[in-house]
N, CA, C and O atoms as CSV, one atom per row, in Angstrom:
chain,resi,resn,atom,element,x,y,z
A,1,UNK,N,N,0.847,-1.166,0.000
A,1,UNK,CA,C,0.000,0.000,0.000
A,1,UNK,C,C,0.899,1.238,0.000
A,1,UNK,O,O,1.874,1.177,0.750
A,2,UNK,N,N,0.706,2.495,-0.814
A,2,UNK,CA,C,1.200,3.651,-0.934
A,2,UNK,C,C,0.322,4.522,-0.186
A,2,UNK,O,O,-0.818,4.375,0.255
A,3,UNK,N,N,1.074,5.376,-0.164
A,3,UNK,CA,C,0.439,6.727,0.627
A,3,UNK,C,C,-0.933,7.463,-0.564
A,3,UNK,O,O,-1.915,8.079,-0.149
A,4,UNK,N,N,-0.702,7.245,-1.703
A,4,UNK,CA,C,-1.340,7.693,-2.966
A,4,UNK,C,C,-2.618,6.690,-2.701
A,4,UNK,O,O,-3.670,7.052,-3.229
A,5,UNK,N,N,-2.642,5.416,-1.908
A,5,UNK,CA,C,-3.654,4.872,-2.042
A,5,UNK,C,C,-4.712,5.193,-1.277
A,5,UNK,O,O,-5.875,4.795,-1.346
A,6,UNK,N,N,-4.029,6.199,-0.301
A,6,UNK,CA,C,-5.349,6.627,0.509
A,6,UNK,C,C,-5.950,7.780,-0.138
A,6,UNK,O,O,-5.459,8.724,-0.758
A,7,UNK,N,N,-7.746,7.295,0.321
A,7,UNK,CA,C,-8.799,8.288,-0.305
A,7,UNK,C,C,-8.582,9.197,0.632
A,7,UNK,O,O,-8.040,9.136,1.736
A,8,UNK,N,N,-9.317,10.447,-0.252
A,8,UNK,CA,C,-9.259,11.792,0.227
A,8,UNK,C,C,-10.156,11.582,1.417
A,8,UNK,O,O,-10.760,10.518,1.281
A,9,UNK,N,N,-10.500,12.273,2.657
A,9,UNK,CA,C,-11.365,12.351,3.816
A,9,UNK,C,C,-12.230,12.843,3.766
A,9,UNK,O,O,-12.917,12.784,4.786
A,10,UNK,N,N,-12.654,13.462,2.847
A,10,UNK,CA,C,-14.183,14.419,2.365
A,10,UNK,C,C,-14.946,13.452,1.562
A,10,UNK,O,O,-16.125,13.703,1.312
A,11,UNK,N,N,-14.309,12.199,1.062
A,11,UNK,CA,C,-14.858,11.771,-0.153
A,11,UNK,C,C,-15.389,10.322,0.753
A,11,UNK,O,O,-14.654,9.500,1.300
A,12,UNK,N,N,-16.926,10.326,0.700
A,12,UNK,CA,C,-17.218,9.001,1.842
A,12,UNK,C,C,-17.963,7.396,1.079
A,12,UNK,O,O,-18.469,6.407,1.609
A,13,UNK,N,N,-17.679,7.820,-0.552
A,13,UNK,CA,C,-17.614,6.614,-1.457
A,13,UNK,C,C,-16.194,6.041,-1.543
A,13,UNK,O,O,-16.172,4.819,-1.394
A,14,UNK,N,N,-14.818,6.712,-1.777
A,14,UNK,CA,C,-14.139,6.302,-1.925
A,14,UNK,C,C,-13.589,5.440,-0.749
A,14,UNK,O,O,-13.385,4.235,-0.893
A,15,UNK,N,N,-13.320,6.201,0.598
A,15,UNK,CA,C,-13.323,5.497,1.442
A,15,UNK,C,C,-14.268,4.359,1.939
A,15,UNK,O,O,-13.698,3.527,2.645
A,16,UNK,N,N,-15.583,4.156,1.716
A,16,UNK,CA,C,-15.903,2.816,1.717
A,16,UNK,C,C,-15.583,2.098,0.722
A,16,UNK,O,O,-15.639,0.898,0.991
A,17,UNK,N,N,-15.190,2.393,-0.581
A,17,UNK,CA,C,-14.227,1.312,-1.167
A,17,UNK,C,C,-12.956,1.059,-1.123
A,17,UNK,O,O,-12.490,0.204,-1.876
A,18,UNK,N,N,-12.192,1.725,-0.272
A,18,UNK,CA,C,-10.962,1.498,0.323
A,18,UNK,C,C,-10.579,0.469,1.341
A,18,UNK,O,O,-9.591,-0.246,1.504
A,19,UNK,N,N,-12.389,0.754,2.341
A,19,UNK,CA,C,-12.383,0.216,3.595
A,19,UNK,C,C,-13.066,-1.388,3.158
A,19,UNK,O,O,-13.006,-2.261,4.024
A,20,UNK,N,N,-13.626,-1.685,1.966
A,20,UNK,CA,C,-13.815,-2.961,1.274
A,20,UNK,C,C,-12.629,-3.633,0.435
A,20,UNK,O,O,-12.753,-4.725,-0.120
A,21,UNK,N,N,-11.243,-2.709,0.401
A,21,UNK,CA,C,-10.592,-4.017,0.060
A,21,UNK,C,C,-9.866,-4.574,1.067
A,21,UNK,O,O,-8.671,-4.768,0.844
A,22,UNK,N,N,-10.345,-4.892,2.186
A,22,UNK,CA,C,-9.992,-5.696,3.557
A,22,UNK,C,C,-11.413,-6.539,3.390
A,22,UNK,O,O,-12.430,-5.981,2.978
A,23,UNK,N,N,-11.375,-7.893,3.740
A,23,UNK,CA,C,-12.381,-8.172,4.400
A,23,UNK,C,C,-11.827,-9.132,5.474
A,23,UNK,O,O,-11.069,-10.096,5.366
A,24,UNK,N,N,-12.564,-8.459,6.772
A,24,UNK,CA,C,-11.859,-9.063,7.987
A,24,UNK,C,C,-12.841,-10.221,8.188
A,24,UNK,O,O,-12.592,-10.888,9.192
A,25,UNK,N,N,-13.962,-10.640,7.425
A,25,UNK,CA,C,-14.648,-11.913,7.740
A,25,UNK,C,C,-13.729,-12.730,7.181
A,25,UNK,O,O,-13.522,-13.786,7.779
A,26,UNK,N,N,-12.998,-12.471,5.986
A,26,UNK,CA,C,-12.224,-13.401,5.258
A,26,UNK,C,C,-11.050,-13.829,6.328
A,26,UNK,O,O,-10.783,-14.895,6.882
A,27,UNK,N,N,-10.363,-12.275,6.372
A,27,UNK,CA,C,-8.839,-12.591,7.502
A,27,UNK,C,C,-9.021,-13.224,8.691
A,27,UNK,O,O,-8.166,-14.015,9.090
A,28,UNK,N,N,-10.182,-12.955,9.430
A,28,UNK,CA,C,-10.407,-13.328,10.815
A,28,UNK,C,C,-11.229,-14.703,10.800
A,28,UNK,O,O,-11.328,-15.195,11.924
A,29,UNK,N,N,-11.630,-15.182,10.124
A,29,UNK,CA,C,-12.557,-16.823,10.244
A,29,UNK,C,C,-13.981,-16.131,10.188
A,29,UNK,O,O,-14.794,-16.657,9.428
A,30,UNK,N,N,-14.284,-15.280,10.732
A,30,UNK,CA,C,-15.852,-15.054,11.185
A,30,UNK,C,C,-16.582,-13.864,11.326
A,30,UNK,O,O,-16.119,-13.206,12.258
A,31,UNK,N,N,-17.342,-13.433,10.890
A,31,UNK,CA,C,-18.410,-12.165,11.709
A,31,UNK,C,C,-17.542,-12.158,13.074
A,31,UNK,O,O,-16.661,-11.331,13.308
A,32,UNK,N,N,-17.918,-13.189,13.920
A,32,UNK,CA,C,-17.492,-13.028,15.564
A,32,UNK,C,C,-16.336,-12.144,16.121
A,32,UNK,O,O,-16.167,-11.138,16.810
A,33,UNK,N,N,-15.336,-13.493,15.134
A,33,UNK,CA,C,-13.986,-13.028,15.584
A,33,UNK,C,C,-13.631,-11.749,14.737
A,33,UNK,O,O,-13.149,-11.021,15.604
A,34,UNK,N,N,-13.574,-10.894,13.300
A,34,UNK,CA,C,-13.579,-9.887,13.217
A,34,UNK,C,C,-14.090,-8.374,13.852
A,34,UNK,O,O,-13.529,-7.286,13.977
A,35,UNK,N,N,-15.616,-8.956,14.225
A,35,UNK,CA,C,-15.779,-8.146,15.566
A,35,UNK,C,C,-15.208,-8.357,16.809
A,35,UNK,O,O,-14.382,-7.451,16.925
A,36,UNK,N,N,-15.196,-8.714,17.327
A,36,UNK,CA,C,-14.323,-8.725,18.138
A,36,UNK,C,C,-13.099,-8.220,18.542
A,36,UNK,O,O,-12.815,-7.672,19.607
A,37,UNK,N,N,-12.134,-8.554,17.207
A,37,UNK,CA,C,-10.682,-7.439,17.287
A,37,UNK,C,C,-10.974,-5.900,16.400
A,37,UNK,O,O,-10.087,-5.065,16.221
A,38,UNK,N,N,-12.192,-5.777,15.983
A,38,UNK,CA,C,-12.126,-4.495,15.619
A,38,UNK,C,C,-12.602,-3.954,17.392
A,38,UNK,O,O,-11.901,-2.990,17.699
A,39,UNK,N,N,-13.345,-4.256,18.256
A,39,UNK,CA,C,-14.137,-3.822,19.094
A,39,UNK,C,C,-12.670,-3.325,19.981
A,39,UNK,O,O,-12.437,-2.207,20.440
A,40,UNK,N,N,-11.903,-4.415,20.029
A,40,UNK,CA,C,-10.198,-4.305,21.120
A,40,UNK,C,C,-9.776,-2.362,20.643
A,40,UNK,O,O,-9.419,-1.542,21.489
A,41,UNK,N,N,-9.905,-2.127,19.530
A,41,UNK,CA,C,-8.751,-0.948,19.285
A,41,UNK,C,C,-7.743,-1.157,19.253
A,41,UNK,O,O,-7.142,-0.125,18.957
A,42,UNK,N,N,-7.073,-1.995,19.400
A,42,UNK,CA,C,-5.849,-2.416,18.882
A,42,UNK,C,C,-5.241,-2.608,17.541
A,42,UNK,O,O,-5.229,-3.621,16.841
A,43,UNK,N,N,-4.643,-1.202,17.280
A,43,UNK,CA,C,-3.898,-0.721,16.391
A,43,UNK,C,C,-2.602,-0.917,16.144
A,43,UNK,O,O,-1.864,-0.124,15.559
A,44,UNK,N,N,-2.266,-2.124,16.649
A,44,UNK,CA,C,-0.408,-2.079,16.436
A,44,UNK,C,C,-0.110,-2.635,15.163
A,44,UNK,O,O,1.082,-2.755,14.879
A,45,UNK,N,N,-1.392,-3.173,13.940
A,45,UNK,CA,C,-0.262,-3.687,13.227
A,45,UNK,C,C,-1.557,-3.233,11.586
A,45,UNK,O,O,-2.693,-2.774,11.697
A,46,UNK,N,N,-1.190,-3.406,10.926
A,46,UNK,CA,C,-2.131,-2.799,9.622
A,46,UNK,C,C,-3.196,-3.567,9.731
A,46,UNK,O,O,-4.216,-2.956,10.051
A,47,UNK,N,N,-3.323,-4.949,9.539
A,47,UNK,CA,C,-4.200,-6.334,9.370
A,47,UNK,C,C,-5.437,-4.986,10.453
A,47,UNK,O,O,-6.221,-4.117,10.072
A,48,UNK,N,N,-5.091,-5.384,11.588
A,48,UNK,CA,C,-6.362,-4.495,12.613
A,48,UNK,C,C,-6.808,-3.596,12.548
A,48,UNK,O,O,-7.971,-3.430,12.917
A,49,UNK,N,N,-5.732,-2.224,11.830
A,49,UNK,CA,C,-6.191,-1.179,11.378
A,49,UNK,C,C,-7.316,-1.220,10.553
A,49,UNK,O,O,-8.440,-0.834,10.874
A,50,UNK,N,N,-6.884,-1.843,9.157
A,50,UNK,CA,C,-8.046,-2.058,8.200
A,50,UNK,C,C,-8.772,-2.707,8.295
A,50,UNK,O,O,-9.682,-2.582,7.475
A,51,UNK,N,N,-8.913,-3.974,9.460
A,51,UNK,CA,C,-10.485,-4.657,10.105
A,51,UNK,C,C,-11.287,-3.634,10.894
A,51,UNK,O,O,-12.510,-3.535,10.985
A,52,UNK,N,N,-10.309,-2.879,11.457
A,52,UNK,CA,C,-11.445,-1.835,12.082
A,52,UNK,C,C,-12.437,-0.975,11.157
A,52,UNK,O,O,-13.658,-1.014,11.013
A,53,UNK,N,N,-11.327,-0.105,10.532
A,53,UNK,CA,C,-12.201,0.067,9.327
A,53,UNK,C,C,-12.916,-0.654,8.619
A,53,UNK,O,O,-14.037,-0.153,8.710
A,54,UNK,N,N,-12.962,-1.431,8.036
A,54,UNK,CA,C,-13.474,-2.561,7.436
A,54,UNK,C,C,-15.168,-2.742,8.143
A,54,UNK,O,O,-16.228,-2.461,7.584
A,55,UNK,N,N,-14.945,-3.341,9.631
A,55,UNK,CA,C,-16.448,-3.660,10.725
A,55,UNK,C,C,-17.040,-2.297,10.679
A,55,UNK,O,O,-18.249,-2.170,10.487
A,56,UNK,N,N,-16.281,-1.298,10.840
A,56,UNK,CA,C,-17.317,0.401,11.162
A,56,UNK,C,C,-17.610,0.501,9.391
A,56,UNK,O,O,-18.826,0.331,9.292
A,57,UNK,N,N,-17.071,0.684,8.085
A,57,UNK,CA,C,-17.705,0.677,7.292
A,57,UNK,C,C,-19.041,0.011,7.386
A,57,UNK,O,O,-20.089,0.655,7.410
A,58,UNK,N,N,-18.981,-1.268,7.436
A,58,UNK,CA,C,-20.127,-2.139,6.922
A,58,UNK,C,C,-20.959,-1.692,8.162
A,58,UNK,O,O,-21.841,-0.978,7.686
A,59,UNK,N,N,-21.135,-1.757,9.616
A,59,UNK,CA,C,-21.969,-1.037,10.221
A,59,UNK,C,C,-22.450,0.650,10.230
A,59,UNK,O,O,-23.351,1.094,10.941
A,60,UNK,N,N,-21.795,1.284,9.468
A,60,UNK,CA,C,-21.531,2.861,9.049
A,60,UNK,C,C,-23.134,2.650,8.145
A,60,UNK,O,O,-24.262,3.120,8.287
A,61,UNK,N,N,-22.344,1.468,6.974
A,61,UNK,CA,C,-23.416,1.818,5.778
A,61,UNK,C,C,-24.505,1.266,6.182
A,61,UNK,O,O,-25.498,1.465,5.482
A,62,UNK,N,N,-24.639,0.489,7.309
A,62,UNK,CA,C,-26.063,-0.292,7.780
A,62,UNK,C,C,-26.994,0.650,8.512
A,62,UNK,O,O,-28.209,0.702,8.324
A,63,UNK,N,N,-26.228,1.471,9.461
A,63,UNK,CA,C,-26.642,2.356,10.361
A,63,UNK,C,C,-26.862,3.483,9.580
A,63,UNK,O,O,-27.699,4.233,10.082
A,64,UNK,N,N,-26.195,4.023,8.061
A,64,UNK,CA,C,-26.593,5.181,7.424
A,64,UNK,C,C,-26.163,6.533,8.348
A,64,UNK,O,O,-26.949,7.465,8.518
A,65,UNK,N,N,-24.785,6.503,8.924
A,65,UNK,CA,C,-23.953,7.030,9.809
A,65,UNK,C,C,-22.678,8.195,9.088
A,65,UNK,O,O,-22.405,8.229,7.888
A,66,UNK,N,N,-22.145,8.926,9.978
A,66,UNK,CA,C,-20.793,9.200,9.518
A,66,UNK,C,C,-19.336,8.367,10.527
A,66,UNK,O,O,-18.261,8.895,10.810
A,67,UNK,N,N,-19.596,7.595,10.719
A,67,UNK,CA,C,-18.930,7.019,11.764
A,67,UNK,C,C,-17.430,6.232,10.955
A,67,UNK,O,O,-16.214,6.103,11.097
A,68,UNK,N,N,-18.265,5.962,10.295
A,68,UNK,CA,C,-17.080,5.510,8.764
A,68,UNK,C,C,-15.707,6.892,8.396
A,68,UNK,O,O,-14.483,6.845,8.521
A,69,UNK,N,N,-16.707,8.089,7.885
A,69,UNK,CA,C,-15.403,8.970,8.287
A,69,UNK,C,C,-14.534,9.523,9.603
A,69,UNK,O,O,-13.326,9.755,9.657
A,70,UNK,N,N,-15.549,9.656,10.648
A,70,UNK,CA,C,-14.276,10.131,11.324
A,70,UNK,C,C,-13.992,8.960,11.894
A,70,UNK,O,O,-13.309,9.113,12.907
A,71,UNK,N,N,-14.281,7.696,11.606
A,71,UNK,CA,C,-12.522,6.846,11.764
A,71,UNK,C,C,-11.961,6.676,11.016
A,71,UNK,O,O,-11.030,5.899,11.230
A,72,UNK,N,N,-12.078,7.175,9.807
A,72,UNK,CA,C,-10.911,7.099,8.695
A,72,UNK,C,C,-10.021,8.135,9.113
A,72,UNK,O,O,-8.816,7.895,9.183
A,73,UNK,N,N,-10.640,9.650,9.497
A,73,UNK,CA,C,-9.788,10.500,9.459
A,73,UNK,C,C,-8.637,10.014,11.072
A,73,UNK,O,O,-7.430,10.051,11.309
A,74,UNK,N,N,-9.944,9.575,11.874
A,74,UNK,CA,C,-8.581,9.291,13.302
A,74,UNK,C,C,-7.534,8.544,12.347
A,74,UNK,O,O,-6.323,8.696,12.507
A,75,UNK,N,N,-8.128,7.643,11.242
A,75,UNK,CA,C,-6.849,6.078,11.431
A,75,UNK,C,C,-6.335,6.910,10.439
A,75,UNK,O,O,-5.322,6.234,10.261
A,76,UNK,N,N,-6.238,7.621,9.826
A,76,UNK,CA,C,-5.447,8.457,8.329
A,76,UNK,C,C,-3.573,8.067,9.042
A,76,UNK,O,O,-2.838,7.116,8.779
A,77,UNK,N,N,-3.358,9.202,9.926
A,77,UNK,CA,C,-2.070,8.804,10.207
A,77,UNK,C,C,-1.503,8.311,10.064
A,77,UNK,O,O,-0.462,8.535,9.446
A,78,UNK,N,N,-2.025,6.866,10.791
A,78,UNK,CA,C,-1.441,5.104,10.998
A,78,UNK,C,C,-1.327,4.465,9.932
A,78,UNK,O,O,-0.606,3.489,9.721
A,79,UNK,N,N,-2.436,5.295,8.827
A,79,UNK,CA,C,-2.351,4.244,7.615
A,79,UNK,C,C,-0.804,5.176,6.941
A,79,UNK,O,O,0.238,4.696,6.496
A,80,UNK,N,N,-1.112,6.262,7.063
A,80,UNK,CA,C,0.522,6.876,6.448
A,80,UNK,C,C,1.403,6.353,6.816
A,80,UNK,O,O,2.293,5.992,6.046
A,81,UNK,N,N,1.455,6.073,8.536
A,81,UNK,CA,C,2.621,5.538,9.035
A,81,UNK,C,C,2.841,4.448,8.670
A,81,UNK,O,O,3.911,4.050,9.129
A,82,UNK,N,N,2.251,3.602,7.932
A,82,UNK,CA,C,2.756,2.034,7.362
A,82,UNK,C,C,2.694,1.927,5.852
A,82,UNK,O,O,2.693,0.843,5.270
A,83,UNK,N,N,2.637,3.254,5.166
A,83,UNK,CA,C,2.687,2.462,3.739
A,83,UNK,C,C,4.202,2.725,3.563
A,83,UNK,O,O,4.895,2.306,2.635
A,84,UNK,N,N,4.635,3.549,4.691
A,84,UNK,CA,C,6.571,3.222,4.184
A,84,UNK,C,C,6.797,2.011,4.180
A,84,UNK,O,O,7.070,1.400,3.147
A,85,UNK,N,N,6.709,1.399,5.493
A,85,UNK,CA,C,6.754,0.113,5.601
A,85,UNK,C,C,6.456,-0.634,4.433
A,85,UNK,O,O,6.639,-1.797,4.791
A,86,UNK,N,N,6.164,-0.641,3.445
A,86,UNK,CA,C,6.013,-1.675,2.898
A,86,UNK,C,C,6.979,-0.986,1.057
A,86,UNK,O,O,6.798,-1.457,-0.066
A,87,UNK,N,N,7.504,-0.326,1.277
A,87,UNK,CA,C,8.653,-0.267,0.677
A,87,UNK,C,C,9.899,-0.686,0.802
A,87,UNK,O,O,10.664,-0.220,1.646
A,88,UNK,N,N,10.301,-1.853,-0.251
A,88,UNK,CA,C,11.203,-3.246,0.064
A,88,UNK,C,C,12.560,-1.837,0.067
A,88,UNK,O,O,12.679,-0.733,-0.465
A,89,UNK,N,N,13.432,-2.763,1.062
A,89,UNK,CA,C,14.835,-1.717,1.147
A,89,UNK,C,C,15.902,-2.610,-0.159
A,89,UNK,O,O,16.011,-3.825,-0.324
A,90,UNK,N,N,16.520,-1.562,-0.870
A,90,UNK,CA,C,17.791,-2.531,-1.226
A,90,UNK,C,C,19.068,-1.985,-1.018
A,90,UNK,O,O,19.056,-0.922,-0.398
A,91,UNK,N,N,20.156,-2.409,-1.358
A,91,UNK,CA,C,21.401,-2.483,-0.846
A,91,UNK,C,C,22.308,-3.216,-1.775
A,91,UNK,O,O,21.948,-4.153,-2.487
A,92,UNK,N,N,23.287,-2.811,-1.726
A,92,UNK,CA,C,24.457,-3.852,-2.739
A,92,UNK,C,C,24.342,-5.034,-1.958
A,92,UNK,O,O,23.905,-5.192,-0.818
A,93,UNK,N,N,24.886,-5.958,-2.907
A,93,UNK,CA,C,24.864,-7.587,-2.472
A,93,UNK,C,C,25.672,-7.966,-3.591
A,93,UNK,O,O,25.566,-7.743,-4.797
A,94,UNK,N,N,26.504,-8.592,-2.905
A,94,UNK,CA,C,28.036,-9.363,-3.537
A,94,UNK,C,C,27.306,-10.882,-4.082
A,94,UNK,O,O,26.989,-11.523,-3.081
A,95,UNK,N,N,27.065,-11.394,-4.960
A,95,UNK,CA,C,26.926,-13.006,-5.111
A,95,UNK,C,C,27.833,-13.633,-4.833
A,95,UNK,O,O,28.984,-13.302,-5.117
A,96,UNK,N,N,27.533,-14.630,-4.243
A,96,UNK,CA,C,28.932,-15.577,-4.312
A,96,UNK,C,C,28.462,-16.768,-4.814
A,96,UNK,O,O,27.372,-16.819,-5.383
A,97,UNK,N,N,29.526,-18.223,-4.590
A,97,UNK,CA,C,28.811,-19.386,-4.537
A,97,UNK,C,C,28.658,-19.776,-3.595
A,97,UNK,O,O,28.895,-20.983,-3.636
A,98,UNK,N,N,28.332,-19.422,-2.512
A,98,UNK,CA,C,27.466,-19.930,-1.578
A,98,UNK,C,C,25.761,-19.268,-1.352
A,98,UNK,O,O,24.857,-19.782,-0.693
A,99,UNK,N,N,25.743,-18.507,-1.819
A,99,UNK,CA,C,24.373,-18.086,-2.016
A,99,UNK,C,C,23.899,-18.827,-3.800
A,99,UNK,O,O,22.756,-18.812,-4.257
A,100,UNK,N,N,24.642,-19.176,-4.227
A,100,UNK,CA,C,24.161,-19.355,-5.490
A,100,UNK,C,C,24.245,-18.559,-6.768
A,100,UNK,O,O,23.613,-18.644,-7.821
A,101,UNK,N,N,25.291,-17.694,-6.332
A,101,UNK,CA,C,25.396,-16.445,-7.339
A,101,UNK,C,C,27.140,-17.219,-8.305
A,101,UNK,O,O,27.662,-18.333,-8.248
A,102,UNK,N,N,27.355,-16.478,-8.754
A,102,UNK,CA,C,28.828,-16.455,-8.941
A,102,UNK,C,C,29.812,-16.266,-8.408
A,102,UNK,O,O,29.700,-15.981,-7.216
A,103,UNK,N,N,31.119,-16.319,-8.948
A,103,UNK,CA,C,32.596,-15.442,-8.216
A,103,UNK,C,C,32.581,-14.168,-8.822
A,103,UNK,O,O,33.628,-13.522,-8.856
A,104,UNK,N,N,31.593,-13.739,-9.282
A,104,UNK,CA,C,32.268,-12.271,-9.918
A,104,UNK,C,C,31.750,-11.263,-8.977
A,104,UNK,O,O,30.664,-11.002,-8.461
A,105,UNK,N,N,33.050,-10.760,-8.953
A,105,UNK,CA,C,32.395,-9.626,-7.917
A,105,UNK,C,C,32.050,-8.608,-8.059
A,105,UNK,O,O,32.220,-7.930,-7.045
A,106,UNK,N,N,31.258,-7.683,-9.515
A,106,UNK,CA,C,30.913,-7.144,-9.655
A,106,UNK,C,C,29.461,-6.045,-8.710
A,106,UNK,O,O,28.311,-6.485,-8.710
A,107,UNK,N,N,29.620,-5.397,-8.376
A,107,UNK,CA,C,27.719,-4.866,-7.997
A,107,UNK,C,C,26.756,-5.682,-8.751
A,107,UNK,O,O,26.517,-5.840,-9.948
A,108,UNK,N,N,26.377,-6.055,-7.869
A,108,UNK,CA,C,24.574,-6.332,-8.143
A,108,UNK,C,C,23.477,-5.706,-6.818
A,108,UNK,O,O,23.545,-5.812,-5.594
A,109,UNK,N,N,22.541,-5.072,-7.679
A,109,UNK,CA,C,21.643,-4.556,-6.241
A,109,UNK,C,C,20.167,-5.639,-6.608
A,109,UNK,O,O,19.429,-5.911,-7.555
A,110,UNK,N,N,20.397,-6.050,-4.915
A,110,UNK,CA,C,19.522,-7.297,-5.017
A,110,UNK,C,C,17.853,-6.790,-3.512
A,110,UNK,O,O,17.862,-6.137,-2.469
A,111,UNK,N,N,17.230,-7.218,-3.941
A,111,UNK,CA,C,16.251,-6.521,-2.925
A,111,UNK,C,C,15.763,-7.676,-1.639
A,111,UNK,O,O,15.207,-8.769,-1.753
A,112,UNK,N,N,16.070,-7.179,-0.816
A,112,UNK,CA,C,16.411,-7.893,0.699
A,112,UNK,C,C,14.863,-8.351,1.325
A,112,UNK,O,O,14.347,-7.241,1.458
A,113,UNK,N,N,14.003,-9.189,1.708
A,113,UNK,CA,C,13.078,-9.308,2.118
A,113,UNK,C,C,12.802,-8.363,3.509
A,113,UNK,O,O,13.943,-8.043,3.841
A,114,UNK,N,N,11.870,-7.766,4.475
A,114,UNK,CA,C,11.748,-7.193,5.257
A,114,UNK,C,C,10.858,-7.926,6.062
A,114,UNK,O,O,10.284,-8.916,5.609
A,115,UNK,N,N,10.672,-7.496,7.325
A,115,UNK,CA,C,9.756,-7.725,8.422
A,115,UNK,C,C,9.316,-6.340,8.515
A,115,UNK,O,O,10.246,-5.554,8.693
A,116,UNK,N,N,7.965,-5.738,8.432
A,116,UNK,CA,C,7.296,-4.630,7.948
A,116,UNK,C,C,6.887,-4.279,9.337
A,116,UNK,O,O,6.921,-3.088,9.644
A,117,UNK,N,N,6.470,-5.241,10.295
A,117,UNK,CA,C,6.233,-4.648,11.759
A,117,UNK,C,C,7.432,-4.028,12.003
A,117,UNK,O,O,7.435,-2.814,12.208
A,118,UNK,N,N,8.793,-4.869,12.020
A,118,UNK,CA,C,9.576,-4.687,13.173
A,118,UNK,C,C,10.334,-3.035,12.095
A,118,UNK,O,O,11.232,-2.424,12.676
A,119,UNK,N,N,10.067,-2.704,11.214
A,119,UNK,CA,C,10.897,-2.211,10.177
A,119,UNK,C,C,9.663,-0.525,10.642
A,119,UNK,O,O,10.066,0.609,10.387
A,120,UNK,N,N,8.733,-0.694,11.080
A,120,UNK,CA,C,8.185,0.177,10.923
A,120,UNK,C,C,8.587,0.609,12.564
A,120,UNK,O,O,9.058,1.719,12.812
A,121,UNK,N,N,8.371,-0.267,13.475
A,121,UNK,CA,C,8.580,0.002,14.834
A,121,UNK,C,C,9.985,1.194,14.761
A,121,UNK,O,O,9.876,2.324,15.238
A,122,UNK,N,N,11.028,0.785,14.208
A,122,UNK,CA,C,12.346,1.519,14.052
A,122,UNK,C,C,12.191,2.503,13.344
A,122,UNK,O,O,12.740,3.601,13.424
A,123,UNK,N,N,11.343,2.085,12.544
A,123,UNK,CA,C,11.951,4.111,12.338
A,123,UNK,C,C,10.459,4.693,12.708
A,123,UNK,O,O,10.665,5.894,12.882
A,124,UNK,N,N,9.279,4.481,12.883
A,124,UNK,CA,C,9.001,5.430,14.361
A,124,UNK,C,C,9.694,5.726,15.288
A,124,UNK,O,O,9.382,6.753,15.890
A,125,UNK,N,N,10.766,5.028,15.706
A,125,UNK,CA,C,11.128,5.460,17.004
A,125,UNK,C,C,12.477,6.260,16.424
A,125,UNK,O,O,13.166,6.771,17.307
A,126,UNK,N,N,12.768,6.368,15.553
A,126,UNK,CA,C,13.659,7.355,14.542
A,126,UNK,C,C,13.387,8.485,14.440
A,126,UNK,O,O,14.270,9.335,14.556
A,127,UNK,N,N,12.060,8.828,14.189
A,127,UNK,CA,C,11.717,9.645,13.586
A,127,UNK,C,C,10.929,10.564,14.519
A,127,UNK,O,O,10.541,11.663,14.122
A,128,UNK,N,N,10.621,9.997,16.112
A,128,UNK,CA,C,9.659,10.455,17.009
A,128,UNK,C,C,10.958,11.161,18.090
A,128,UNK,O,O,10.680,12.093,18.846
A,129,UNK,N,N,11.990,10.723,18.039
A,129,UNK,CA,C,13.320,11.283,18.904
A,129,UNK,C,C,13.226,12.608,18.854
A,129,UNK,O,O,12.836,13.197,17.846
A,130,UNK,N,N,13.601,13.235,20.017
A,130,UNK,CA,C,14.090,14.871,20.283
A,130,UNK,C,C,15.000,15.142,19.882
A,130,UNK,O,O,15.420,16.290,20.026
């Protein structure tokens, strides 16, 4: 997800089709259990973010509410704060034959897999320093 992918906050079609490409009945097993961790507030990781959104949409549009936007606008932030996260880092990387590459030691830039929680945790705490 990019930062470009979030809908504007005035616009309350786009954001319920934003908040439909999650479906936390799918991620979570159930009606139950998706309610349920949307009900917690527990925001530490995207998956929950966008189930929350996700349960208040579909009760938003049932109830015929604005409840849908201003939790988009609370969660706006959080969703900024993780679409870095999901920009792969790269770095030079030497092949060898033990990875399966060659002896030549030329540059190659090879793109490193990430852990997107722990990658985001760090540089919040980078970026939140005095």
């Amino acid at each position: 997800m990019e930062i470009t992918d979030l809908p504007d906050p005035d616009d309350a079609a786009a954001i319920f089709e934003f908040a439909m490409t999650f479906n936390g009945y799918d991620y979570f097993g159930s009606f139950d259990a998706s309610a349920n961790a949307a009900a917690l507030g527990d925001r530490s990781s995207l998956d929950l973010i966008r189930n929350e959104l996700f349960f208040v949409a579909r009760a938003s549009r049932n109830g015929d509410d604005d409840r849908l936007i201003i939790l988009y606008r609370e969660l706006m932030p959080l969703f900024a704060e993780r679409c870095e996260a999901f920009t792969r880092i790269s770095g030079p990387h030497i092949p060898s034959s033990a990875d399966g590459g060659s002896n030549d030691r030329g540059p190659v830039i090879a793109i490193r897999p990430i852990d997107a929680e722990d990658w985001i945790d760090r540089w919040l705490a980078r970026i939140r320093r005095p």
